[in-house]
C-alpha positions in Angstrom: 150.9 62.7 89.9 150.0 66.0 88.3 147.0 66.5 90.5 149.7 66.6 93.8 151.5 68.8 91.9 148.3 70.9 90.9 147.2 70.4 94.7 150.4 71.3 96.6 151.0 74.4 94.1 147.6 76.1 94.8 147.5 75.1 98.4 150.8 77.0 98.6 149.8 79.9 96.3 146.8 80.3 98.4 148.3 80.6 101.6 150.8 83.0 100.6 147.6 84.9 99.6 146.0 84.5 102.9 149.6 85.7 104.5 149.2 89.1 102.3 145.2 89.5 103.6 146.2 88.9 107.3 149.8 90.7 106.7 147.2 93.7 105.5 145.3 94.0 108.8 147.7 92.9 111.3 150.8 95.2 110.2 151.4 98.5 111.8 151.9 100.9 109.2 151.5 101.9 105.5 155.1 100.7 104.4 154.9 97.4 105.9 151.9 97.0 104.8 152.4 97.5 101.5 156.0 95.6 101.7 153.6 92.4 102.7 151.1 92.9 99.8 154.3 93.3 97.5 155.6 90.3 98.0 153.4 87.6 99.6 150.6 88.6 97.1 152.9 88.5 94.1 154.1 84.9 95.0 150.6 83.7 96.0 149.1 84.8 92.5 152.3 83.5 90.7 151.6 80.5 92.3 147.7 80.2 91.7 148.3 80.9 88.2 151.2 78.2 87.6 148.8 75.8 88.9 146.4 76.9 86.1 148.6 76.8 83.6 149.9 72.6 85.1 146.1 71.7 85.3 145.1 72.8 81.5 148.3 71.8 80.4 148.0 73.7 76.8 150.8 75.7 75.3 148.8 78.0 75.1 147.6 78.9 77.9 150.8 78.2 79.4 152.3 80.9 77.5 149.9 83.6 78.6 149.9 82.4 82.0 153.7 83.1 82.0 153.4 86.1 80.7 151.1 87.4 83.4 153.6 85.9 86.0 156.2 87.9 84.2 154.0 90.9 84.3 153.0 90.9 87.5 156.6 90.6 89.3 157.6 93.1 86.9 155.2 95.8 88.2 153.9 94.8 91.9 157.3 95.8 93.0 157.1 99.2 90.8 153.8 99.4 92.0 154.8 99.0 95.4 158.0 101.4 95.6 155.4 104.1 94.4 153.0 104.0 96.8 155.5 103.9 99.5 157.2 107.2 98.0 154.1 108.9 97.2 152.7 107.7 101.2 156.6 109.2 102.3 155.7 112.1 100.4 152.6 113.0 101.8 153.8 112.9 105.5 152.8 109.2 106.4 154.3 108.4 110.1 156.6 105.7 110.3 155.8 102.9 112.6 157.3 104.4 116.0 160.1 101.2 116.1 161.3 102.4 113.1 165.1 102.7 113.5 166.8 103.9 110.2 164.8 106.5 107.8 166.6 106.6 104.8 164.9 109.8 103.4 165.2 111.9 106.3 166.1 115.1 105.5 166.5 114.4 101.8 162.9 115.8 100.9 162.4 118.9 100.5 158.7 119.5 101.1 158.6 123.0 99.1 160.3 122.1 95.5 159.0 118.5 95.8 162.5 117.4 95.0 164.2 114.4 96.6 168.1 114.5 96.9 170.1 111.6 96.6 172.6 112.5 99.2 175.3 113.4 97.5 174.1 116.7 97.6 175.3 119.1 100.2 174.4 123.0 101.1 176.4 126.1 100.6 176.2 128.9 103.2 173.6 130.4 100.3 171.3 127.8 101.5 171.4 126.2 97.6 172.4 122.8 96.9 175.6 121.9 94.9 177.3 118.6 93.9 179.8 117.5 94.6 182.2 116.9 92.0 
């Protein structure tokens, strides 16, 4: 019985893999891309690794294999929002049927300084909260 549960979980882990690799080519543009690799990749790994941890079956290395599950959805989606910014950043072109671009016009391209909306402009030209 545990080698159908070892089976089923790494046949599923892998394909979720294989969904980030095609996700990777096929998708238009940086952001999706990287929104595929984000989460398809994290569940395929998370998956790969639980079936390690069912087929040794030590405490051990079942501890350290949750950990690195832990880890890794901790960070891929960290990971991920900072690429996207940093691709934003650098002047990336959204995929053309893009409808809604949250940071439009929030950026400001000289100071590097991203506004969070709540800001508005004075006739000075400076920004001011509001209070």
């Amino acid at each position: 019985m545990t080698d159908i549960i070892i089976i089923i979980v790494s046949i599923l882990g892998t394909i979720f893999a294989m969904l980030a690799a095609i996700g990777l080519i096929r998708m238009p543009d940086t952001y999706l891309r990287i929104s595929v690799n984000t989460k398809a990749a994290t569940l395929g790994v998370g998956l790969l690794l639980a079936a390690a941890a069912i087929y040794f079956g030590d405490i051990a290395i079942s501890s350290r294999v949750l950990a690195i599950i832990i880890f890794i959805f901790l960070t891929a989606p960290i990971g991920g929002h900072l690429l996207g910014r940093t691709g934003y950043i650098s002047g990336n072109e959204l995929y053309e049927k893009t409808k809604i671009d949250d940071l439009k016009g929030k950026y400001n391209k000289k100071t590097h300084e991203l506004s969070s909306g709540e800001e508005s402009e004075d006739s000075d030209g400076e920004d001011k909260k509001h209070s």
